[in-house]
Structures are given as structure tokens and as C-alpha cells.
Steps between C-alpha positions, in 0.01 A plus 500: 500500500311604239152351527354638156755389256639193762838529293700354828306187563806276475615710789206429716514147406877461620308547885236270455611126747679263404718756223846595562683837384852477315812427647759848469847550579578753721518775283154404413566331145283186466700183489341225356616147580564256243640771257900536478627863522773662511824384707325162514729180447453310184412178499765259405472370111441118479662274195147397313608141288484516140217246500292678745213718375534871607311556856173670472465865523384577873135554596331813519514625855205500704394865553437634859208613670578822413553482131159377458255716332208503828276675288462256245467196768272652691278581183550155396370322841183368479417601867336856586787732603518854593706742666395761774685820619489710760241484855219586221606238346567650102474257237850464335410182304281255399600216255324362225344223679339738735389742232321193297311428848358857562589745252775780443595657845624833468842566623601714803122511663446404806389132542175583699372710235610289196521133631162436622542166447702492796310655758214249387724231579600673848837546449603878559510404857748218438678743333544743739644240711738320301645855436503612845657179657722426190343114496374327182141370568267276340097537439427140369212385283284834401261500237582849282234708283624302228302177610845375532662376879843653560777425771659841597832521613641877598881537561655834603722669259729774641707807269664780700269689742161351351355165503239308309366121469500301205182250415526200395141316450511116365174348321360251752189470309498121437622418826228696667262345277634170593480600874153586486385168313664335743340687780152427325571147479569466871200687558301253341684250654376631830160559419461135376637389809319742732159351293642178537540539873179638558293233283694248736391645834137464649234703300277498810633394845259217664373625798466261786218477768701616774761715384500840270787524277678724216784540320746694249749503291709762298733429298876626474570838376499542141924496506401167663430135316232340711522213748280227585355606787166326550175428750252281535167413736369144478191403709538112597200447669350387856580885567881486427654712267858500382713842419797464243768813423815422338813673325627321168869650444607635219301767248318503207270290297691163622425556867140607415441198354671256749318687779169419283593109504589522901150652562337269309673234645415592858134538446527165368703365749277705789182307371643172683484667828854453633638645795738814372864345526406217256310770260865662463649152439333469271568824319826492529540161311296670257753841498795276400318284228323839357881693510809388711639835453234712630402512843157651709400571826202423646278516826216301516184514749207318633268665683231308718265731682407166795905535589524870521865445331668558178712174389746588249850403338750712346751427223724803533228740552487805715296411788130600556385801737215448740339762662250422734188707657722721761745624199780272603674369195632164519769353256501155430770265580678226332490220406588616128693288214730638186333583214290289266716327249828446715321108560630286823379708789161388713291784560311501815190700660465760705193728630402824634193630671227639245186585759225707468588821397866442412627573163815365283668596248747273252759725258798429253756738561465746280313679799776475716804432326723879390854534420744567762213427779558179729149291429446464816446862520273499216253248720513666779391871328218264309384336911478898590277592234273196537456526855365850464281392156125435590215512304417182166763302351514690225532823642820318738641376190510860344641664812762240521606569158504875556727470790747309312555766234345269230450715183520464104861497459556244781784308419319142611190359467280467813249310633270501763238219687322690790218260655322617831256232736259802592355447881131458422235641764144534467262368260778431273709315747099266530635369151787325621452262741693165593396212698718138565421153658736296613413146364640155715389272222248174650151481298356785720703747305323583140165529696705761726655682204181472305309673795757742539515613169108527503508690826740776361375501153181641625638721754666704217117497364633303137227463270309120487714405188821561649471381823392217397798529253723517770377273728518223228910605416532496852381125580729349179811689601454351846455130363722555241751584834371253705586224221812577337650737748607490866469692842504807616253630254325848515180621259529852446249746377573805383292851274621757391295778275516285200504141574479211762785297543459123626835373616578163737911414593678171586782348595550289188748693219289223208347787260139378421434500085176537303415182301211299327336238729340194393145406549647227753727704676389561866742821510649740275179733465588764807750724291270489213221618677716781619657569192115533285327715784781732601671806307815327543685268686887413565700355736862531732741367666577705837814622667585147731294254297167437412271688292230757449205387262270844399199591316339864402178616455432846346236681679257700319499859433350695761 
């Protein structure tokens, strides 16, 4: 071939796929079909009627493949096309289309030299291959020096000894385009739900008394829409504090806003002090009415420092790990209910020991939870790591994450409640003290309670004010007890490093109210009085009837 002058390109063209070459005779004349030669039969002459118009002259015959001028079509298609001979790959054409993209490309030169355009694009390795395997390939999507985004496709084109490869580059330009906007708009998609999610979860986590706590989340991976994993710490007084994680399904801004109604609903719902089974009842009446079609998981957790025991209920959940002061890490058992908003299943209670110096952790299952890995597995690997994790919550909470493989391009969202009850010792374990009586009722009992709570008051060396604070809460919880209530009833004192809590229990399940009493009532006045000298106040019912009546005073700074 001629690469100067390219006078034979028809002949190249007749190897390019998907053309076909002439069909000869065997003396190598080219018979073409359709067209009657010599020592061919005539057709047989048909009578046409007098009233008939003539028949119409017969169509033009379609030309073949090979009668077409290439040339021409090639220069004529509105895709980049150019044609490469030789290993060095010589240019033996370039069509119109590509010239009006980057300029006149001089014949016969190597490509390397004269088609920089290429080896900015990365192709001359491409190349190279499609002409040593004989394959076409495909290098989708790349944005030229022209500004412009291109789709190249290289075939192999074969004549004689020598090969070359023939490029073919569509404009992809406005798809791209439309490819990226679409990309940008799902990345602001994301971040408004990834802002969203985060405005929903707790700014600051409460921190309880008794217990240290911290948490995280991360989001998915940026290939990732986000979930609505969420968190929450809620103090309920009289010591107790109740721990909330839950999983809403689903991704996006949807799920990050029905996990923002679920966790306001729960610390509503967890301000009414109810054991952790009806809590989830609750929620999951709530799950059906806010969307029948999406579903959440969710554990949640009371934790009461005088029972040495985490009480909790799961909707689906993963269960909670426990490790306690040897290293030992403890899963927790059922009982556990289908997720919140299935409706007509009774979830019950369950608990696990929380004692001094333990420390728990509550997940969703983005920690745990990989493709083609059993979860099972995925809970045991995260009980190895946390039995070897010491040190704060927060610093547990970041090794746990690390040991999962958590990073930015996680493909789930995670999150993570670690809460520890630290073994106190010391001076420090002199701020937390407890004391009880045991209370039979009769008329000698609110002088007993009242001298109790006197006695231990100013062991723990309280200020004037507050003990007699205390004593005064004290005596009207007692008669309140002694009234409305009935036996076995216990006062119990308790101080942490913050406050003093004043709590009595009996075994009647009637929760006591604050109201207004007239100037001729002869009762009515007890929770009042509580209620105006205390921090706060609230009441309980307890697991097997009766109730728990509480008030809080918050001890000065020191």
C-alpha cells in the first residue's frame, strides 16, 4: 500500500468487519448475482391486457459493499476516524471529522510523533494490543485536548503481511455532561442527607452519674446513599439512664428523616418511665402510622446503677456486648421481637449484668455486617476486638471501628454506643455512696425514715441546707407511702459526685400526681413540697408491681 498517495483505500476497506469480497467463478471472473449473463434462460414473456398500464421500469439495484466509494463515507461520518499502519503505527488516514477536531495530520508519520492527541488520551498502549491480539477494544468516556469527551473504539485491520487498526472515536460530550450533572446532583443529595442525619443525632451525648459514654458515626462511602442509623442517651432520673441505637432501613434523605421522628419519639416516650418492652410498643405503633413500608431496628436500654443490670428490649437488633472487669465478653441473649413497624408481636424484657467496671457496647450492622461473610462471624471478630480494647469509651469505640475495617468508602453507615460503669476506688469512689431501710409501715415508720435520713445525710458531711433538704423529702415520701401506698416499702438514699437522690418503693403500682390543694384539704401538700424544694422529681412503676417515687438534689460545686 501506498501510504503517501493512499490510492488503494477501497482495497483496505474491503478487510475492515463486517465487509465481504466479491463472489468469482473459478476462473476468477466476478459473477455478480442478480445480473443475467450469458447462457442464462430467459424469462418467459407474459400477455400484458390492453387496459393495463405498462409495468414500471425496475428499481435501481442496491450497490454492494464493495462498490461503495469508503473514502467518501468515511469523510462524510461525523465521528473521528483514522487509520494506522504498521507496529509504528503510520498514519494512512484521517477523515474530515478528525481533521476539524485537531488539525491536518500529515500522512505516512508515525502516530507517536504526529498524533499527540492520542498518547494524551493513553491510547498507544491500547493500540499495541488490539494489534497484537487481533481484538477490537473500547476506551469509553475520555475527555480529548479538544475540551470535547470521546468514546474510542480500535478494530484491527489486516492487508497481506502487515497489519494496522482503524479508530473510530464517537462524540460523547453531552452524555458525559449529563453523567456528571447527574453525579453532582446525587452528591448533593448525599450531603443533604449526611447534614440531615447528623443535625438529627445528639449534638452532645448526656452523660450520666454513673456511667461514661461515647459514640460515632460515619456515614456510607461516597458510592453510598446514607442510612438512618441513629443514637441516643436520655438521663431519666433517680440515677437511671436509658441507651437507644437503632437502624431505619432504607437510604437517603427519607430514612434520615423517619429515623429523626423515631428518636424524637422515644425521648418522648422514655420521659414516662416505662419498662423497655412497652417503650418499643410503643414505637412500633408509631413506625407503621409514620410509614408502613419502611421498617427499623432498634435496641433499647435502661441502666440502673442500685441493680447492677442492664434491662433492655430489642426489635430486630443485633444484640449488645458486655465485657466485664476480667476481659470476658458476654453477649446478650434473647428475648428479641421483629422489627419496628411489622405491628402484632409483644416485645418482652430481658437483662444482662452491667457491674462496676464492665463496659457495653450497642451497634447497627454496618460494623459487622460484609458481603459473602456469615454475620455471625462478623460478631464474633467485633467480641475479639472488644475483649482486648481497654482504656475510655471513646478510645474503645475507635478501636472497635478500626478492627472492623471501617473507612471512607465503606459501603454502610455505622454506628456505635460504647458506655463503661468504671469501678470507683478511693476518694472518688467517697462520692458514691448508697444506703436503704427497709420500712414495715405502723406510725413508728416516718420518725424511723426521718432519723435515718438525718443520720446518713450527715455522715456524708452535706451542708446545713441540704440536709435539711433531704431530710424534709425524705419524711413526705415516707407519708406520702405510708398513705396511698402499701407494704414492703424501702427509703433509699443515694450521692453521687453531682447530686443526692431521695428515693422510697412500694408495693402499690397507683402513680402519685402533682396537683393544687385546697386550703381545707388535710392532704395533697407532700408531692408539692417535694416537687418546689427538689431539682426534680418523677415517679415508676417497678418490674412486679408497685412503684418507685424519687426526688434530686444537685449538690454544689466543690
Amino acid at each position: 500500500m501506498n501510504l503517501t498517495n493512499f490510492t488503494n483505500f477501497t482495497r483496505w476497506g474491503a478487510r475492515f468487519p463486517g465487509t465481504r469480497r466479491p463472489a468469482t467463478d473459478g476462473t476468477g471472473t466476478t459473477v455478480s448475482p442478480g445480473r443475467p449473463g450469458e447462457g442464462s434462460v430467459p424469462t418467459a414473456r407474459t400477455e400484458q391486457p390492453a387496459d393495463e398500464p405498462p409495468p414500471a421500469p425496475p428499481a435501481s439495484p442496491v450497490p454492494a459493499v464493495d462498490d461503495l466509494p469508503a473514502r467518501e463515507v468515511l469523510d462524510q461520518v461525523p465521528a473521528l476516524v483514522a487509520l494506522l499502519h504498521g507496529p509504528d503505527h503510520r498514519i494512512a488516514y484521517v477523515n474530515d471529522a478528525y481533521t476539524a477536531a485537531f488539525g491536518t495530520r500529515p500522512l505516512g508519520e508515525p502516530a507517536r510523533e504526529a498524533l499527540l492527541e492520542l498518547a494524551e488520551l493513553g491510547l498507544f498502549p491500547l493500540l499495541d494490543q488490539v494489534q497484537r491480539s487481533g481484538r477490537p477494544r473500547t476506551l469509553k468516556s475520555r475527555k480529548a485536548p479538544d475540551g470535547r469527551s470521546y468514546t474510542f473504539t480500535c478494530t484491527p485491520v489486516t492487508e497481506g503481511d502487515t497489519g494496522g487498526v482503524l479508530v473510530f472515536a464517537t462524540d460523547v460530550t453531552d452524555h458525559a455532561e449529563a453523567a456528571a450533572r447527574l453525579r453532582a446532583s446525587e452528591r448533593r443529595q448525599r450531603e443533604t442527607a449526611v447534614t440531615l442525619q447528623r443535625s438529627l443525632l445528639p449534638q452532645k451525648l448526656e452523660q450520666p452519674d454513673d456511667l461514661r459514654i461515647a459514640a460515632t458515626y460515619h456515614p456510607g462511602g461516597t458510592e453510598a446513599a446514607v442510612g438512618g442509623d441513629w443514637y441516643d442517651v436520655i438521663t431519666l432520673g433517680g440515677g437511671r439512664t436509658a441507651l437507644v441505637i437503632g437502624d431505619v432501613m432504607g437510604r437517603g434523605v427519607r430514612a434520615a428523616a423517619v429515623m429523626g421522628q423515631l428518636r424524637t419519639a422515644v425521648r418522648a416516650y422514655a420521659r414516662l418511665d416505662l419498662p423497655p418492652h412497652e417503650i418499643l410498643q410503643l414505637l412500633d405503633g408509631l413506625a407503621m402510622e409514620i410509614d408502613a413500608n419502611q421498617i427499623a431496628t432498634c435496641v433499647y436500654a435502661i441502666h440502673d446503677p442500685n441493680e447492677g443490670s442492664l434491662v433492655y428490649a430489642s426489635a430486630g437488633h443485633l444484640p449488645i456486648l458486655v465485657r466485664d472487669e476480667g476481659g470476658t465478653v458476654q453477649r446478650a441473649d434473647e428475648p428479641t421481637g421483629p422489627p419496628l413497624g411489622t405491628g402484632g408481636w409483644m416485645h418482652t424484657s430481658g437483662s444482662v449484668p452491667l457491674t462496676p467496671g464492665s463496659t457495653a457496647v450497642l451497634y447497627t450492622d454496618g460494623l459487622v455486617e460484609r458481603r459473602n461473610e456469615d454475620l455471625d462471624e462478623g460478631i464474633a471478630a467485633l467480641e475479639r476486638a472488644l475483649a482486648g480494647a481497654t482504656g475510655s469509651p471513646q478510645v474503645v469505640c475507635d478501636r472497635l471501628v478500626r478492627s472492623a475495617g471501617v473507612t471512607a468508602d465503606h459501603d454502610d453507615d455505622v454506628a456505635v454506643l460504647v458506655l463503661q460503669h468504671p469501678a470507683r476506688t478511693g476518694p472518688e469512689g467517697e462520692l458514691f455512696r448508697n444506703a436503704a431501710l427497709e420500712l414495715l409501715g405502723g406510725v413508728e415508720a416516718a420518725p424511723r425514715a426521718r432519723a435515718f435520713a438525718s443520720g446518713v445525710l450527715t455522715s456524708w458531711r452535706f451542708p446545713t441546707d441540704l440536709h435539711d433538704l433531704g431530710v424534709l423529702a425524705a419524711s413526705e415520701l415516707v407519708a406520702n407511702s405510708l398513705q396511698h401506698g402499701t407494704p414492703p416499702m424501702r427509703l433509699r438514699l443515694r450521692r453521687t459526685d453531682r447530686r443526692l437522690i431521695v428515693e422510697v418503693t412500694d408495693g402499690d403500682d397507683h402513680l402519685p400526681r402533682r396537683r393544687r390543694a385546697e386550703p381545707g384539704d388535710e392532704s395533697g401538700r407532700g408531692i408539692a413540697i417535694v416537687a418546689t424544694i427538689a431539682s426534680n422529681w418523677g415517679c415508676r412503676r417497678t418490674p412486679g408491681g408497685g412503684k418507685a417515687v424519687w426526688c434530686e438534689f444537685v449538690l454544689p460545686n466543690r
